[in-house]
GUTOR-745825 format. One record per atom (N, C-alpha, C): atom name; residue number from 0; residue in three letters; x, y, z. Coordinates in steps of 0.001 Angstrom, whole numbers, always signed. Example, Ala and Ser with C-alpha at 12.3 -4.5 7.8 and 13.67 -1.06 7.14 Angstrom:
<atomo:N, num:0, residuo:ALA, u:+13190, v:-5690, w:+7800>;
<atomo:CA, num:0, residuo:ALA, u:+12300, v:-4500, w:+7800>;
<atomo:C, num:0, residuo:ALA, u:+13200, v:-3300, w:+7800>;
<atomo:N, num:1, residuo:SER, u:+12850, v:-2250, w:+7080>;
<atomo:CA, num:1, residuo:SER, u:+13670, v:-1060, w:+7140>;
<atomo:C, num:1, residuo:SER, u:+12900, v:+30, w:+7870>;
***
This chain:
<atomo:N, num:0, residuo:UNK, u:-27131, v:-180088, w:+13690>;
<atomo:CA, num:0, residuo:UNK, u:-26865, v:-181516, w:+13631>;
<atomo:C, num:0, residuo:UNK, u:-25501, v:-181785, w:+13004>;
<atomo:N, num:1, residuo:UNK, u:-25138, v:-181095, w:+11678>;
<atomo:CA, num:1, residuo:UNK, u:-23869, v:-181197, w:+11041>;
<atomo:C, num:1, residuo:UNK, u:-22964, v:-180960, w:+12351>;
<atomo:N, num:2, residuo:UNK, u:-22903, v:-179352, w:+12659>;
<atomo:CA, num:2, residuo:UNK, u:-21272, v:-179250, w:+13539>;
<atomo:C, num:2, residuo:UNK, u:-21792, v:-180246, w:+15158>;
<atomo:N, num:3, residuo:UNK, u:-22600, v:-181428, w:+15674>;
<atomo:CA, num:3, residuo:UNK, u:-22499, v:-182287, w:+16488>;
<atomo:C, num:3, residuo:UNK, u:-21930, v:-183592, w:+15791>;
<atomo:N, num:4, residuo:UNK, u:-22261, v:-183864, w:+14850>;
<atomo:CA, num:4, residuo:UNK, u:-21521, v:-184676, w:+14174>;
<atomo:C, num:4, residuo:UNK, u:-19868, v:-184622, w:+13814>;
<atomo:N, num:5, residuo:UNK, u:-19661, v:-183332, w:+13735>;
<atomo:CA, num:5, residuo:UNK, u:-18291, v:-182868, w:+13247>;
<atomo:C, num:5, residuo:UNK, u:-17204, v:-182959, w:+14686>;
<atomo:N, num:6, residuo:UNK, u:-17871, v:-182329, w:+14924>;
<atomo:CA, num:6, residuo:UNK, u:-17502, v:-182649, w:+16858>;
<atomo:C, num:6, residuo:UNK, u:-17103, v:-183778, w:+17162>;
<atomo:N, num:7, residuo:UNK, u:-18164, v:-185143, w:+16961>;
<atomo:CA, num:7, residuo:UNK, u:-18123, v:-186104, w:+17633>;
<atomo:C, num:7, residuo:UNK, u:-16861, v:-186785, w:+16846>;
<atomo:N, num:8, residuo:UNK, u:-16466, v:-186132, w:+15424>;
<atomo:CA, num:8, residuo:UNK, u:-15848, v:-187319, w:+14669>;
<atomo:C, num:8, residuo:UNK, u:-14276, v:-186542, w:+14989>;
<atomo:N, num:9, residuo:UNK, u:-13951, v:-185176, w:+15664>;
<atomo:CA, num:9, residuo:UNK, u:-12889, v:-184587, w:+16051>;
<atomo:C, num:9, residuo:UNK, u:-12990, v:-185186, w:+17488>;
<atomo:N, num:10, residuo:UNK, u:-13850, v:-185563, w:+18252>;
<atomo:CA, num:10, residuo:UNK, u:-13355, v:-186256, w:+19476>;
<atomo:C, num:10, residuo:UNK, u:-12564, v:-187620, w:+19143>;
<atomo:N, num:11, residuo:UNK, u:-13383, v:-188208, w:+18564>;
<atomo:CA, num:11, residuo:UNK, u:-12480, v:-189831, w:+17711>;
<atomo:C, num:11, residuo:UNK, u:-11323, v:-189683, w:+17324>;
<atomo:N, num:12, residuo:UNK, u:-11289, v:-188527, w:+17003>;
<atomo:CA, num:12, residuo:UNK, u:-10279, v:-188834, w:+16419>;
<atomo:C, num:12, residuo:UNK, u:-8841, v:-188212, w:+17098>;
<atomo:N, num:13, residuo:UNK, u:-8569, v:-187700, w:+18597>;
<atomo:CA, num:13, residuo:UNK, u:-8170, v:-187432, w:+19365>;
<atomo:C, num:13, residuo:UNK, u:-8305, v:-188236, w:+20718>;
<atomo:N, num:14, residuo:UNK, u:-9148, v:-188893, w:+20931>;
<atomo:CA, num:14, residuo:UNK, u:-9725, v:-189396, w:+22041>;
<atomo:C, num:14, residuo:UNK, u:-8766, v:-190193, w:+23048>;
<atomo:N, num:15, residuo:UNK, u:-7651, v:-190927, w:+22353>;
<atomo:CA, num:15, residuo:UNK, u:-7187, v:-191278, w:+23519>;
<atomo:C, num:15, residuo:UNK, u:-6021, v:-189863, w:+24338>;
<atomo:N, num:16, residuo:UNK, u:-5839, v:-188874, w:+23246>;
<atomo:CA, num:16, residuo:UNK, u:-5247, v:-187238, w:+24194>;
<atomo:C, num:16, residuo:UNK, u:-6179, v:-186384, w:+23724>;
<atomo:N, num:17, residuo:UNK, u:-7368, v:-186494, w:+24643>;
<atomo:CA, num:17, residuo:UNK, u:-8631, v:-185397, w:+24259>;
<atomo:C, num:17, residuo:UNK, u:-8075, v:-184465, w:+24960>;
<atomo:N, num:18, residuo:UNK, u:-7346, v:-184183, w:+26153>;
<atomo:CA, num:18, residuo:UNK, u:-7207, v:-182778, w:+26319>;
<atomo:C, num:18, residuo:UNK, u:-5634, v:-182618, w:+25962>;
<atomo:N, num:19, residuo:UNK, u:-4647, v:-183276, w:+25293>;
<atomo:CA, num:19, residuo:UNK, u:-3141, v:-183178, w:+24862>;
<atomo:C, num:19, residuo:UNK, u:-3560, v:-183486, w:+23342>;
<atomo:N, num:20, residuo:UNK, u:-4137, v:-183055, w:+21963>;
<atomo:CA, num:20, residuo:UNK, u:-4383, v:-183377, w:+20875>;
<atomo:C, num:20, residuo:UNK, u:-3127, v:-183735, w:+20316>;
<atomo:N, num:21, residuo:UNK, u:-1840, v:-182644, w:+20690>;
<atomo:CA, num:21, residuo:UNK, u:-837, v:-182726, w:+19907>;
<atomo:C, num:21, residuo:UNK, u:-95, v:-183786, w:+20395>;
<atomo:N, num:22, residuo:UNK, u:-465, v:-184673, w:+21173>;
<atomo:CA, num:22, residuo:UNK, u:+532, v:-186058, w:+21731>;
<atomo:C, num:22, residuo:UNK, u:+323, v:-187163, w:+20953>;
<atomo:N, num:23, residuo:UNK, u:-1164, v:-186462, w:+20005>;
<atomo:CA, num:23, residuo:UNK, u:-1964, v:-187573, w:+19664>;
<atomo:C, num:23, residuo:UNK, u:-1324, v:-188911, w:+18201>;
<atomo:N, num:24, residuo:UNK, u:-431, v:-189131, w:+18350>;
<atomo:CA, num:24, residuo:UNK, u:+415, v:-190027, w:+17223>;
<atomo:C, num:24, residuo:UNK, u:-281, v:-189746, w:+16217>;
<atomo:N, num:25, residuo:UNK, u:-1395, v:-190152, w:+15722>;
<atomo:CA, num:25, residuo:UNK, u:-2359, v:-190038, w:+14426>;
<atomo:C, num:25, residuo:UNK, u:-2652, v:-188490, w:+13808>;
<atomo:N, num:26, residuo:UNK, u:-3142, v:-188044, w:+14464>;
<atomo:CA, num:26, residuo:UNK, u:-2870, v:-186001, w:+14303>;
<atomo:C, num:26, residuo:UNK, u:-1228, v:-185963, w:+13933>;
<atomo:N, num:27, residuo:UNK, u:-321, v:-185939, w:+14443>;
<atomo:CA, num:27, residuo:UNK, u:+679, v:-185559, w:+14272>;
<atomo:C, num:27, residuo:UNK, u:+1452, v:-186203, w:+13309>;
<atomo:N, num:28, residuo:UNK, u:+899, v:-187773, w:+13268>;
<atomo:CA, num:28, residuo:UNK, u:+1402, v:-187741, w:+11588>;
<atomo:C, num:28, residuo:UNK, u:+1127, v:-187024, w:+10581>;
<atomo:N, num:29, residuo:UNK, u:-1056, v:-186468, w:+10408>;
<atomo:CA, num:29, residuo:UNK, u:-1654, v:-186294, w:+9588>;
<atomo:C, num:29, residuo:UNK, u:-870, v:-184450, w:+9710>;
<atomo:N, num:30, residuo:UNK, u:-343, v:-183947, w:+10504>;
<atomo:CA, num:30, residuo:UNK, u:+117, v:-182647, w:+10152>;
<atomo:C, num:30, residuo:UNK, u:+1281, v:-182940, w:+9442>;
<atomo:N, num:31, residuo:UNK, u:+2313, v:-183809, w:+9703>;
<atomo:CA, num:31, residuo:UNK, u:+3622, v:-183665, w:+9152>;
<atomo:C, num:31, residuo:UNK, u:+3107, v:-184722, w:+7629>;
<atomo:N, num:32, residuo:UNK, u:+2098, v:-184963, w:+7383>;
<atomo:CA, num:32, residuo:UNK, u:+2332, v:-185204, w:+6055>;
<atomo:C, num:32, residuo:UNK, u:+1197, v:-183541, w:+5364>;
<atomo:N, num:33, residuo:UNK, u:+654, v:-183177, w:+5864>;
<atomo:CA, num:33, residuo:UNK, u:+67, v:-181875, w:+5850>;
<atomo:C, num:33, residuo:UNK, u:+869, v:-181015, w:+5126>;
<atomo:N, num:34, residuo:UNK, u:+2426, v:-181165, w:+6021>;
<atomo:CA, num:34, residuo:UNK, u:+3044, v:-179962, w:+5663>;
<atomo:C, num:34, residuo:UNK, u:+3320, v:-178695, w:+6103>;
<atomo:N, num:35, residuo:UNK, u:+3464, v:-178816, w:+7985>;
<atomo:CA, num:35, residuo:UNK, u:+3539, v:-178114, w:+8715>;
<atomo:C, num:35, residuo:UNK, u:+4787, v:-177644, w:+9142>;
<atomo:N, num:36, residuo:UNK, u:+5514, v:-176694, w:+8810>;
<atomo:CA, num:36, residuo:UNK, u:+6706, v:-175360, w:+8638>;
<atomo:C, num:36, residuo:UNK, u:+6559, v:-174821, w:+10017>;
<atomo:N, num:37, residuo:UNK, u:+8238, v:-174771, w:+10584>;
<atomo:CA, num:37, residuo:UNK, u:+8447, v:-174030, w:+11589>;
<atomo:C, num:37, residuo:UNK, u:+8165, v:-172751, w:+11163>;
<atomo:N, num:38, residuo:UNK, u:+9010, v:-171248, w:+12008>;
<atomo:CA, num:38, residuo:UNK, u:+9330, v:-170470, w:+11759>;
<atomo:C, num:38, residuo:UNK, u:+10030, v:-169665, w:+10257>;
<atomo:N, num:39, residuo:UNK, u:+11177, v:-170878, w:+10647>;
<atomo:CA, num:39, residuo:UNK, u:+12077, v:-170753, w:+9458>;
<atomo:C, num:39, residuo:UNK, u:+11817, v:-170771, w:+8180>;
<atomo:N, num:40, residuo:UNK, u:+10414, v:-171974, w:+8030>;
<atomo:CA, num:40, residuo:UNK, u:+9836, v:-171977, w:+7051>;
<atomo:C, num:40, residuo:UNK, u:+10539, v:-173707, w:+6502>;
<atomo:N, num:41, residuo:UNK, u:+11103, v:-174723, w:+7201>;
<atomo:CA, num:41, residuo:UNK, u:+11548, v:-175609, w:+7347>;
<atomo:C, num:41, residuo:UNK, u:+10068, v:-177093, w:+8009>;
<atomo:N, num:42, residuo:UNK, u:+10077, v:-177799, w:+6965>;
<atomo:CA, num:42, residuo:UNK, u:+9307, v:-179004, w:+7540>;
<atomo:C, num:42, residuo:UNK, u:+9393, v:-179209, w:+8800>;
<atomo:N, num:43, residuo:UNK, u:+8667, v:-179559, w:+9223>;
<atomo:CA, num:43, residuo:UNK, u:+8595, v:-179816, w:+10772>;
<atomo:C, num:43, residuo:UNK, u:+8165, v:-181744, w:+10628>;
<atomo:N, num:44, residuo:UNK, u:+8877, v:-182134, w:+11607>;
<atomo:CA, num:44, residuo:UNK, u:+8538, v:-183893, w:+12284>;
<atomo:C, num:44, residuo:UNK, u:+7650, v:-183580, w:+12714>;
<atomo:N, num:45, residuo:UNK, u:+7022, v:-185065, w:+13100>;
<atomo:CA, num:45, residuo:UNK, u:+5826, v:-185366, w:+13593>;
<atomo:C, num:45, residuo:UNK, u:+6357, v:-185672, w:+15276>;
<atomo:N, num:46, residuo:UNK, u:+7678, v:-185394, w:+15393>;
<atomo:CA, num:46, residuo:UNK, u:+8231, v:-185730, w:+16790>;
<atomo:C, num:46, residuo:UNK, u:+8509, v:-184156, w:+17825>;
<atomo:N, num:47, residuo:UNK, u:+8744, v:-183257, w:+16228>;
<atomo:CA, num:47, residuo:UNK, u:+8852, v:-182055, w:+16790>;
<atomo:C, num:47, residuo:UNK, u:+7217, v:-180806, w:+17292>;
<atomo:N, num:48, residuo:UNK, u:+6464, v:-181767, w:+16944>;
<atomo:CA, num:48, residuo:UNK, u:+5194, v:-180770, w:+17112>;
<atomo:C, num:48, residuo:UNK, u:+4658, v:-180737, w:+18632>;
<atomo:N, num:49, residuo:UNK, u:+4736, v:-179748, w:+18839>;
<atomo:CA, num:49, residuo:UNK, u:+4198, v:-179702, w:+20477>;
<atomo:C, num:49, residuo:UNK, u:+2939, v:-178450, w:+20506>;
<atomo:N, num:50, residuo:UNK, u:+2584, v:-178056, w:+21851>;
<atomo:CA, num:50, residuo:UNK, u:+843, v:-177222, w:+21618>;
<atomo:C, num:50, residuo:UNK, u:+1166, v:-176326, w:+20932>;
<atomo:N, num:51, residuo:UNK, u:+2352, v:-175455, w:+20568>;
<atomo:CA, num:51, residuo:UNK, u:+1981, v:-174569, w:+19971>;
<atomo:C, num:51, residuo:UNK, u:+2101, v:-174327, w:+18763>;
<atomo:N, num:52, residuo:UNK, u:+2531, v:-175341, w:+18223>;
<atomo:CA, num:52, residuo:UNK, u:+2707, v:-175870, w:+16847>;
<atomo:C, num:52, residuo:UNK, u:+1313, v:-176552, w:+16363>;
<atomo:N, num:53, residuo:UNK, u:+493, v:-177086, w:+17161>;
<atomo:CA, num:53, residuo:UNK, u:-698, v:-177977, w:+16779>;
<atomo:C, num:53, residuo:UNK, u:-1770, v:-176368, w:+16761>;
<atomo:N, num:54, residuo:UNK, u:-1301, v:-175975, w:+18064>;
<atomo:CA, num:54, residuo:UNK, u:-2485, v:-174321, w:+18071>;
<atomo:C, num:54, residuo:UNK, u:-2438, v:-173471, w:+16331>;
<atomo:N, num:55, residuo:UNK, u:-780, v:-172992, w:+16474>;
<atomo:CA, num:55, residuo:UNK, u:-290, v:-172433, w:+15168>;
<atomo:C, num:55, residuo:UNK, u:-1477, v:-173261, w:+13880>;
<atomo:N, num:56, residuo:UNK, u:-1067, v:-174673, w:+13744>;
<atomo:CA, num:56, residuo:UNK, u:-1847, v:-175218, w:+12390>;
<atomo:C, num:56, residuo:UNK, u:-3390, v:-175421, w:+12559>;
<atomo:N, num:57, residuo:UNK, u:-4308, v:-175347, w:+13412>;
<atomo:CA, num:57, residuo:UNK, u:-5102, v:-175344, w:+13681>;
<atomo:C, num:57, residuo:UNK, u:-6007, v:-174209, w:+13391>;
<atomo:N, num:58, residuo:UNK, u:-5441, v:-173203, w:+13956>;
<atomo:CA, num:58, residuo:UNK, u:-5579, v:-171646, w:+13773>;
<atomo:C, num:58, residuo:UNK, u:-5965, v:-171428, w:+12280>;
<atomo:N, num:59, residuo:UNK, u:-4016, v:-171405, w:+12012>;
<atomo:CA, num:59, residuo:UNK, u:-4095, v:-171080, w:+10648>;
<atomo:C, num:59, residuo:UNK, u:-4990, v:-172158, w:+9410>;
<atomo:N, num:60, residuo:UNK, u:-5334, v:-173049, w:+9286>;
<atomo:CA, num:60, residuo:UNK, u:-5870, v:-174067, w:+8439>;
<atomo:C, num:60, residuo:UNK, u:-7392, v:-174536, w:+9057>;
<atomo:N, num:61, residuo:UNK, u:-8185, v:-173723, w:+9555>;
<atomo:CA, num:61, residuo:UNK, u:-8915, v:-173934, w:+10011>;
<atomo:C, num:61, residuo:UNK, u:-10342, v:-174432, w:+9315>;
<atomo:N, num:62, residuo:UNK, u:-10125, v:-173369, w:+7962>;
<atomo:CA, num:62, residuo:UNK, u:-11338, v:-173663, w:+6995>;
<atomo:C, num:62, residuo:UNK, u:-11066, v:-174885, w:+6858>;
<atomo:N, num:63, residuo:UNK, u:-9915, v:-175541, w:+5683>;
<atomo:CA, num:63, residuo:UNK, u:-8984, v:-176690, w:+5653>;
<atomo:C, num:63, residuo:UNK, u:-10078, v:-177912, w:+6762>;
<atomo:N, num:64, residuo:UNK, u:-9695, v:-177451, w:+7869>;
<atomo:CA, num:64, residuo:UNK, u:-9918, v:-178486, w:+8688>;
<atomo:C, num:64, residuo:UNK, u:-11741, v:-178977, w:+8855>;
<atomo:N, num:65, residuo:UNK, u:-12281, v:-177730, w:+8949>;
<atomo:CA, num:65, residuo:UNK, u:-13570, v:-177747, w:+8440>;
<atomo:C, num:65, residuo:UNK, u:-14129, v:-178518, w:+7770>;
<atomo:N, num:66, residuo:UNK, u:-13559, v:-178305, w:+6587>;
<atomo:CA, num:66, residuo:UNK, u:-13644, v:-179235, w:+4847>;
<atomo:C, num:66, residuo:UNK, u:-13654, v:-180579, w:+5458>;
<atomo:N, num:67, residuo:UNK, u:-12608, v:-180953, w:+6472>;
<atomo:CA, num:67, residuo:UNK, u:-11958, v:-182336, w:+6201>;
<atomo:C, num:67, residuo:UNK, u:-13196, v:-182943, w:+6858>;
<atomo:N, num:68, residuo:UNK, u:-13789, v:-182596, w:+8172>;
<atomo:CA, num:68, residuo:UNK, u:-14375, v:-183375, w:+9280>;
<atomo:C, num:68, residuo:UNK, u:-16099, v:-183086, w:+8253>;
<atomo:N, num:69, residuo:UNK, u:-16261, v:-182042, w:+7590>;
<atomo:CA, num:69, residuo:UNK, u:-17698, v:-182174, w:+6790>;
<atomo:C, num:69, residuo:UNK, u:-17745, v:-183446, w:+5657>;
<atomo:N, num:70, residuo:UNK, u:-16357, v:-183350, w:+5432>;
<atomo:CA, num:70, residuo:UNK, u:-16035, v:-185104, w:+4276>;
<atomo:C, num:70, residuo:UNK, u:-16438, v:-185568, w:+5289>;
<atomo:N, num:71, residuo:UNK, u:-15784, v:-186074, w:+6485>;
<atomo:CA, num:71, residuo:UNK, u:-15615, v:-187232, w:+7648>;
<atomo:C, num:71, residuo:UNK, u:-16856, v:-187760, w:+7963>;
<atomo:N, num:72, residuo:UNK, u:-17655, v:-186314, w:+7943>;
<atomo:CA, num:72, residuo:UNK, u:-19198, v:-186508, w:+8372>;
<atomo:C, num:72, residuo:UNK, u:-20388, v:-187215, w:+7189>;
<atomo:N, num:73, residuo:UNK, u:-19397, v:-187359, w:+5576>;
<atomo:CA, num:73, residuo:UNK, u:-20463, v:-187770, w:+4607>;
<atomo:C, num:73, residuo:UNK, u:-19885, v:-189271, w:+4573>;
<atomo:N, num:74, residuo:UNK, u:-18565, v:-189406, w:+5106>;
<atomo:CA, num:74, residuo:UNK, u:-18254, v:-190609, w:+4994>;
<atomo:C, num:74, residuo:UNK, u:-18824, v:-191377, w:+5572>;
<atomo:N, num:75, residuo:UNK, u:-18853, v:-191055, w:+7027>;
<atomo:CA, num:75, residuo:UNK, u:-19412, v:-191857, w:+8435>;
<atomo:C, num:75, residuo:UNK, u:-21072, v:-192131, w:+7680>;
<atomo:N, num:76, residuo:UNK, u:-21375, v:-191072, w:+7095>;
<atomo:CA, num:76, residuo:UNK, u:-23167, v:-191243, w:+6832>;
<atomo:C, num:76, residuo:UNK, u:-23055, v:-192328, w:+5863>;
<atomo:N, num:77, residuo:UNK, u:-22294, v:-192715, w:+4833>;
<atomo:CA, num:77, residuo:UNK, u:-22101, v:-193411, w:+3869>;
<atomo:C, num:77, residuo:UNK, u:-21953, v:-194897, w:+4593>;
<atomo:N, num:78, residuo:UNK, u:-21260, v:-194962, w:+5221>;
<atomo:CA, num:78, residuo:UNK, u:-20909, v:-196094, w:+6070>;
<atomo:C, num:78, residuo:UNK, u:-22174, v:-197022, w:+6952>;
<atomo:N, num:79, residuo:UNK, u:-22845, v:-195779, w:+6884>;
<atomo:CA, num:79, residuo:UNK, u:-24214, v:-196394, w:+7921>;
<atomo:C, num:79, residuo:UNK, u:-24696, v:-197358, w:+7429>;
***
């Protein structure tokens, strides 16, 4: 029941680029205030992130992301 819930609140929150996430204005702010580093090891814009930059932070921050949508999921319950 938790990871359908978690799901549903990562579709919302992508939904209008469910299959382009990284186009998604709102994601790509929430990485560049995140704190998402090229190569170089240089901040990255929220203008410069494209799939394999969203794959890269996704990947790597995955627990991270976990955490966030299991909050998302006590919030939404809170809200009810």
């Amino acid at each position: 029941m938790l990871w359908c819930r978690m799901c549903w609140i990562a579709l919302r929150l992508c939904w209008p680029h469910l299959l382009t996430p990284w186009r998604s204005p709102l994601l790509r702010w929430r990485m560049e205030t995140y704190g998402v580093v090229d190569e170089r090891g240089a901040l990255t814009s929220a203008q410069a992130i494209d799939a394999g930059t969203f794959l890269r932070f996704v990947l790597r921050n995955r627990l991270a992301l976990g955490r966030f949508l299991r909050w998302a999921v006590e919030l939404d319950s809170l809200a009810r």
